[in-house]
C-alpha positions in Angstrom: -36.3 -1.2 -2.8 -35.1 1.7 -5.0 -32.4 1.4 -7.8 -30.2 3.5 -5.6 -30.5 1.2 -2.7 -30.3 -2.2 -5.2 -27.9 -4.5 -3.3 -25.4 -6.8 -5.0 -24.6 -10.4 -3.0 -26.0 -8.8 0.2 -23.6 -5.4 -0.4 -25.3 -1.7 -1.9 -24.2 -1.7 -5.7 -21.6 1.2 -4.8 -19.5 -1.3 -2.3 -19.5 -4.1 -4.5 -18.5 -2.6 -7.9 -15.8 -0.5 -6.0 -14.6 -3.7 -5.2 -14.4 -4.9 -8.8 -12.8 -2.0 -9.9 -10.0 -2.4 -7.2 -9.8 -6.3 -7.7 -8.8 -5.5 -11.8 -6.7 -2.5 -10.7 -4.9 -4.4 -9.0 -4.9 -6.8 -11.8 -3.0 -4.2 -13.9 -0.6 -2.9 -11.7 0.2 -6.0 -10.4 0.9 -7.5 -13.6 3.8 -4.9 -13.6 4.9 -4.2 -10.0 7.2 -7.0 -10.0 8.6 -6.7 -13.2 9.7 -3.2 -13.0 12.9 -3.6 -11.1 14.1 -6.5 -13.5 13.0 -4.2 -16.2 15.0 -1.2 -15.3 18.1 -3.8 -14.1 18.0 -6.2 -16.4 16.8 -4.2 -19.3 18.1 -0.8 -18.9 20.8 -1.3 -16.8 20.0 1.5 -14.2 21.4 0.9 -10.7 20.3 0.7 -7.8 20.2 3.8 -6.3 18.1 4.7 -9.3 15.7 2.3 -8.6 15.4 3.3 -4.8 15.1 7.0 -6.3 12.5 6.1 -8.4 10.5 4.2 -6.0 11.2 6.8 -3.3 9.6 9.3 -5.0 6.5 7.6 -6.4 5.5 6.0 -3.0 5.7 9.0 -1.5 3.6 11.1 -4.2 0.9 8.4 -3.4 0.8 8.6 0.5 1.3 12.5 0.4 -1.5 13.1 -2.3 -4.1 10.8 -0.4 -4.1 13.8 2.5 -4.6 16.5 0.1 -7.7 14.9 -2.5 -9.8 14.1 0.4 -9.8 17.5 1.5 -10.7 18.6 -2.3 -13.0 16.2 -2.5 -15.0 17.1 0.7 -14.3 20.8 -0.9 -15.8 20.2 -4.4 -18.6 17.7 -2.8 -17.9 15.1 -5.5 -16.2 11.4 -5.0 -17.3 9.5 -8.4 -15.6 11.9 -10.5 -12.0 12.3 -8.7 -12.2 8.1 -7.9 -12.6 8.1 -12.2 -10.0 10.5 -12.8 -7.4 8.6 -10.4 -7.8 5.4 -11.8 -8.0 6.9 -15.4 -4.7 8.6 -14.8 -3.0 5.5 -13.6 -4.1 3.0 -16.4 -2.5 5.7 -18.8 0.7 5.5 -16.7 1.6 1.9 -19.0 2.1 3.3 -22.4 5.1 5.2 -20.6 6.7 2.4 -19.3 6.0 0.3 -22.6 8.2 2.6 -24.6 10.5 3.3 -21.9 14.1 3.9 -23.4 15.9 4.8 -19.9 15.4 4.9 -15.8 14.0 8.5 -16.7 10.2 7.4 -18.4 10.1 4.6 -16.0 10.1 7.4 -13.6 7.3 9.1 -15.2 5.2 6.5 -15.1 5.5 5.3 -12.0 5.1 9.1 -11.1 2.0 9.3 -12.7 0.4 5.8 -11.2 1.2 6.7 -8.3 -0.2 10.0 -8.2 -3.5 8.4 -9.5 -3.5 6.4 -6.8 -3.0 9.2 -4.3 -6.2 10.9 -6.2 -8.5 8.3 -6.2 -7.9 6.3 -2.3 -9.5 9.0 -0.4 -12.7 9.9 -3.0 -13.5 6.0 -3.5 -13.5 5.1 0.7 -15.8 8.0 1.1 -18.2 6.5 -1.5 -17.8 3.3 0.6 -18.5 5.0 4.0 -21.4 6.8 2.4 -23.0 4.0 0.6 -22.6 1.4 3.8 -24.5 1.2 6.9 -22.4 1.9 10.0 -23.6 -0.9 11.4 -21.5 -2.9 8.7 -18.4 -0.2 8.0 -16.4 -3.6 8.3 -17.9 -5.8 6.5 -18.0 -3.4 3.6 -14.6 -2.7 3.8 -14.0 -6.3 4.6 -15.0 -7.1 1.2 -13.5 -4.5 -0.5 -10.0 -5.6 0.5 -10.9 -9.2 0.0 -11.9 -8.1 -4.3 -8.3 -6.1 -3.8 -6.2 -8.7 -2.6 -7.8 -11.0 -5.2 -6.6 -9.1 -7.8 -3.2 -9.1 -6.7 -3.0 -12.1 -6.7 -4.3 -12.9 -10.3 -2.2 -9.9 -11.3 1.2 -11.5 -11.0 -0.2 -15.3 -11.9 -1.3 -13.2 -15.2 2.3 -12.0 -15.3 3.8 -15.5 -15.1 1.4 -16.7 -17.4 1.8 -14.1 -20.1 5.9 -14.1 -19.8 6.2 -17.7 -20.6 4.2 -17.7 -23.9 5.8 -14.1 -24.9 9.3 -15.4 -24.3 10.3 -12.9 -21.4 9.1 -9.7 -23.3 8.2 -7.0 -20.5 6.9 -4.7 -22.7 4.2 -6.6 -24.0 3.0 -7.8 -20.5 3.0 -3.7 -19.9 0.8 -3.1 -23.3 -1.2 -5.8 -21.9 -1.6 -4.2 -18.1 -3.9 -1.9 -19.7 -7.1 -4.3 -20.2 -7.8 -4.3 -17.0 -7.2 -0.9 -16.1 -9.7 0.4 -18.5 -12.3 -1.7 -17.4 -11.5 -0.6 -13.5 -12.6 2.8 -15.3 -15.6 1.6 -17.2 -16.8 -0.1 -13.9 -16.3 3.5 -12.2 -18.8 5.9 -15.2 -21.4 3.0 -15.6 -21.8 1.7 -12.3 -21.0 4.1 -9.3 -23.3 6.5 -8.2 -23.5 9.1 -5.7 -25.4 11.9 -3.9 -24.8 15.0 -4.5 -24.0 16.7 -1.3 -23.4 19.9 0.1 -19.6 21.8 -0.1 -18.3 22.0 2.9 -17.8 25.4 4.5 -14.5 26.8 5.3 -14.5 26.4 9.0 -16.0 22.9 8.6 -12.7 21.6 6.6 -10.5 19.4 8.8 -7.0 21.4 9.3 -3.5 19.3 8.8 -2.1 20.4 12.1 -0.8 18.6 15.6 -2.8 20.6 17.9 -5.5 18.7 18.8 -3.5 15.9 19.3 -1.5 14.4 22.6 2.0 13.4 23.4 0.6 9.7 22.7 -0.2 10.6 19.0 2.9 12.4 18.3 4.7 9.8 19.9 2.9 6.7 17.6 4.0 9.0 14.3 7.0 9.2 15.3 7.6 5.5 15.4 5.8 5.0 12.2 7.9 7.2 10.3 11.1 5.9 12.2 10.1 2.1 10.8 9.1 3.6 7.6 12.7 4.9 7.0 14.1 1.4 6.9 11.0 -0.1 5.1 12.2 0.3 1.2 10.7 -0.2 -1.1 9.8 -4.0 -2.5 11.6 -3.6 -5.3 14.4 -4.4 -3.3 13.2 -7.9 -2.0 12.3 -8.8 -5.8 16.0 -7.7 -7.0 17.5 -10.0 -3.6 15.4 -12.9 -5.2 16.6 -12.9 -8.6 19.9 -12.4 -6.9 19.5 -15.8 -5.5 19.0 -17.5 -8.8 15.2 -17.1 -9.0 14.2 -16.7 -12.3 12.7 -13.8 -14.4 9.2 -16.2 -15.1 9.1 -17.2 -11.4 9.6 -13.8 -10.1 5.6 -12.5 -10.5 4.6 -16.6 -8.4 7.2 -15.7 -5.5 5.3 -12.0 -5.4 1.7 -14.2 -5.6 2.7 -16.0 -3.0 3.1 -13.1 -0.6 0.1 -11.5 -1.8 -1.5 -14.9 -0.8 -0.3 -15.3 2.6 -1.3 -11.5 3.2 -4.9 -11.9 2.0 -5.0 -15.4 3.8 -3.9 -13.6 7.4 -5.3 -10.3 7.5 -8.9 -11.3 8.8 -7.2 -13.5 11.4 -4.7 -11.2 12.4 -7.1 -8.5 12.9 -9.7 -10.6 15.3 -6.4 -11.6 17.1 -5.8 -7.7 17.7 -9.5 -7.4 18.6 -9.0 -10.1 20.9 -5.5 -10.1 22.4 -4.9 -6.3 22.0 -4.1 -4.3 18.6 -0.7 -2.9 20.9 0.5 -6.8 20.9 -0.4 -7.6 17.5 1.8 -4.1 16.5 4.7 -5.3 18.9 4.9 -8.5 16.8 4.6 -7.1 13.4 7.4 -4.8 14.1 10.1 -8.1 15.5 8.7 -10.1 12.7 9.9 -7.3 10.4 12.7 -7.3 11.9 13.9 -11.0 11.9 12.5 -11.5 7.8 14.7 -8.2 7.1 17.5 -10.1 8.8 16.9 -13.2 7.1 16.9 -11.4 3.4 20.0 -10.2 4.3 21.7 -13.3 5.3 19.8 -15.3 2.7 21.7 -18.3 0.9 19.5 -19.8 -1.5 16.2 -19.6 -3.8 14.6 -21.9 -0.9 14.9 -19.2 2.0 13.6 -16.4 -0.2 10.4 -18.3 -1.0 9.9 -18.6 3.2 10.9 -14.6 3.6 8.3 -13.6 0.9 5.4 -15.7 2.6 6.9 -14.5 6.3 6.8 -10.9 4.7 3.1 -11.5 3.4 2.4 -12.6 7.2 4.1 -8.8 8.3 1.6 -7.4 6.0 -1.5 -8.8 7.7 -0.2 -8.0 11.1 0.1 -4.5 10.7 -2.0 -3.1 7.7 -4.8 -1.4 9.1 -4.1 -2.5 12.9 -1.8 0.3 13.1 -4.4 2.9 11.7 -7.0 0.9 14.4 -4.6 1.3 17.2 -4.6 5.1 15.9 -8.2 5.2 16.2 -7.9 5.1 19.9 -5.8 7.7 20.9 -7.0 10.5 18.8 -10.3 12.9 19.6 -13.6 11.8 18.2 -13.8 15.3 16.2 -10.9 14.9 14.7 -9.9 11.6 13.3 -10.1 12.7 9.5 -7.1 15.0 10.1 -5.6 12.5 12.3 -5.0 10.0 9.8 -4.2 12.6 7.4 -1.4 13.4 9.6 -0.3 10.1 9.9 -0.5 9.4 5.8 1.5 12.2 5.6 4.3 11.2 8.0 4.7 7.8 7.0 4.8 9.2 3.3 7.5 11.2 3.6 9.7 8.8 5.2 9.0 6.7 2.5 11.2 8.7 0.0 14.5 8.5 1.9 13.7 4.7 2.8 14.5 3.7 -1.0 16.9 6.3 -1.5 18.6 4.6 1.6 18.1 1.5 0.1 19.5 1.4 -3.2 22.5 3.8 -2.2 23.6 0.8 0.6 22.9 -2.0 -2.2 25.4 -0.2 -4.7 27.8 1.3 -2.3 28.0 -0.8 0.4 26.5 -4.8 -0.5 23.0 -6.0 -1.1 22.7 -7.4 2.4 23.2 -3.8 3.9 19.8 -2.8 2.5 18.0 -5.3 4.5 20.7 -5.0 7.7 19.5 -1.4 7.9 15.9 -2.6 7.9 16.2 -5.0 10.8 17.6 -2.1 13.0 15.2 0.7 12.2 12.3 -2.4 12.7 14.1 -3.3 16.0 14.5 0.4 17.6 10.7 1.0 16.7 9.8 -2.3 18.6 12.2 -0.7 21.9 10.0 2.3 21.3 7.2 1.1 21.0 7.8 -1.0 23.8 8.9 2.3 25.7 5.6 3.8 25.1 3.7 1.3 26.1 5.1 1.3 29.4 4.9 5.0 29.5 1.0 4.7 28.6 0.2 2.3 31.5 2.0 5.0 34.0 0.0 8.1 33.0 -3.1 6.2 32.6 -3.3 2.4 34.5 -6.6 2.0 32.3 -4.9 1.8 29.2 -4.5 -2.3 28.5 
């Protein structure tokens, strides 16, 4: 066996130290995703519509770049480089927020992790699709997500850990964030290797458009952007816990704990959708968004927010990735790059009026309006999607 081929705990070196750099990645952002919106509340007294601004603009940056640097990096014929440069760019996102003095640097810097992100997603799952067999795509990307979901889970347990011996000091905790962000990097230059392979021709880029694709794609987008518009951000479930008396140092355990139910239910939930149909599985995810968003809203105590962030981390392993398998199988075989480009690109953009949406209704309407608004985008997704099932079945009886 060559160097090149060397495996690592059964996996070839590239999968497994992609995992480790995702796994203390996550560590680091992680350590501060949950204590931004106390930060910028608590702290520097923005309001809400800020925040929804704020997160508005930096989840979409990261959805809309992810289209664009996979094309450049089938273009440039390099993936180590770009996966280096978005994770680089991120981990030097933290000084920003550290010295943050108003709404506007927190801004910046989640501008700028977020745009790291959108740089580095596409770049690293090539390296993991060229590195893999195809017999084991799954497992390799299996594992990767299990390293990932592992580190956000130590990410916040860090965060609790590290707020109760520093007395509540954010900033510190965001000085700190940056350990494990610069060995995500180190882990990228030392350890990940790649082929150098041909540019790809002009005519051999994928194209962003819609016409290769059927009514039944279109159709599927428009759904997912439609559910997107009233998924805001989770800022917004953080800020509904504190609001009902959770405090600042249990914050990051009541984020662990959704980060644990998602890792612990995403393998289940997706041989359920390989068993009992990925369109049943989506159906579910969508009413089960639906009824949590509902139950945020009408929430009463600290108690019923600890069951809506475990019932939210269920959501998440119902529909991440499923959707994107569902997708799979109503596309062409030639063009399932651009497909899911498409579909990044969609969802992305209704990302930004989500927490616009969101924080507006918080300050100008009440908190529960944010989550009301939620429930009924979720709920006329599920009629739609219920709709195009039916419609599916008529035009083609094979469909199942």
């Amino acid at each position: 066996m060559t160097k090149k081929d060397k495996k690592l705990f059964g996996f070839n070196k590239n999968v497994f130290f992609a995992g480790l750099v995702s796994f203390f990645m996550d560590i680091s952002s992680e350590m501060i995703y949950p204590l931004v919106p106390l930060f910028l509340s608590n702290v520097l007294g923005t309001s809400k519509s800020v925040i929804g601004l704020i997160e508005g603009i930096a989840e979409s940056t990261a959805s809309l770049l992810k289209v664009f640097s996979g094309w450049f990096s089938d273009k440039i014929g390099n993936r180590k480089w770009l996966m280096a440069a978005g994770y680089g760019i991120s981990t030097l996102s933290r000084p920003i927020i550290a010295l943050a003095t108003g709404w506007q640097n927190v801004l910046g810097s989640r501008f700028v992790d977020r745009f790291g992100k959108g740089v580095r997603t596409a770049p690293r799952d090539a390296i993991i699709v060229e590195s893999s067999d195809r017999t084991y795509l799954g497992r390799a990307f299996g594992f990767h997500r299990a390293l990932d979901t592992m580190g956000a889970v130590v990410g916040p347990a860090l965060a609790f850990f590290l707020l109760g011996i520093l007395s509540n000091d954010y900033r510190k905790v965001f000085w700190l964030s940056m350990i494990p962000g610069v060995i995500a990097v180190l882990l990228i230059i030392l350890f990940i290797t790649e082929k150098k392979k041909a540019v790809a021709t002009h005519a051999d880029r994928p194209k962003l458009t819609f016409k290769h694709f059927d009514w039944r794609f279109k159709f599927f987008v428009a759904i997912a952007g439609l559910f997107a518009v009233g998924n805001s951000s989770d800022v917004f479930l953080i800020l509904r816990a504190q609001q009902m008396g959770i405090t600042t140092v249990m914050i990051p355990v009541v984020y662990l704990l959704f980060n644990l139910v998602y890792s612990l239910s995403a393998l289940p939930a997706g041989i359920a959708a390989d068993r009992f149909g990925k369109k049943r599985v989506i159906f579910l995810g969508f009413v089960l968004f639906a009824v949590l968003y509902y139950g945020f809203a009408v929430a009463g105590s600290a108690t019923a927010i600890w069951v809506l962030f475990g019932l939210y981390g269920l959501f998440m392993g119902l529909t991440e990735g499923i959707q994107k398998a569902f997708l799979a199988t109503i596309i062409p075989q030639d063009f399932k790059a651009t497909a899911f480009g498409v579909y990044n690109t969609a969802v992305g953009i209704a990302m930004f009026p989500a927490s616009l949406i969101g924080g507006w209704l918080w300050d100008h309407v009440s908190p529960s309006a944010t989550f009301y608004f939620g429930a009924i985008t979720a709920s006329l997704s599920a009629a739609l999607f219920v709709m195009f099932i039916a419609v599916v079945k008529r035009s083609d009886p094979a469909q199942h």
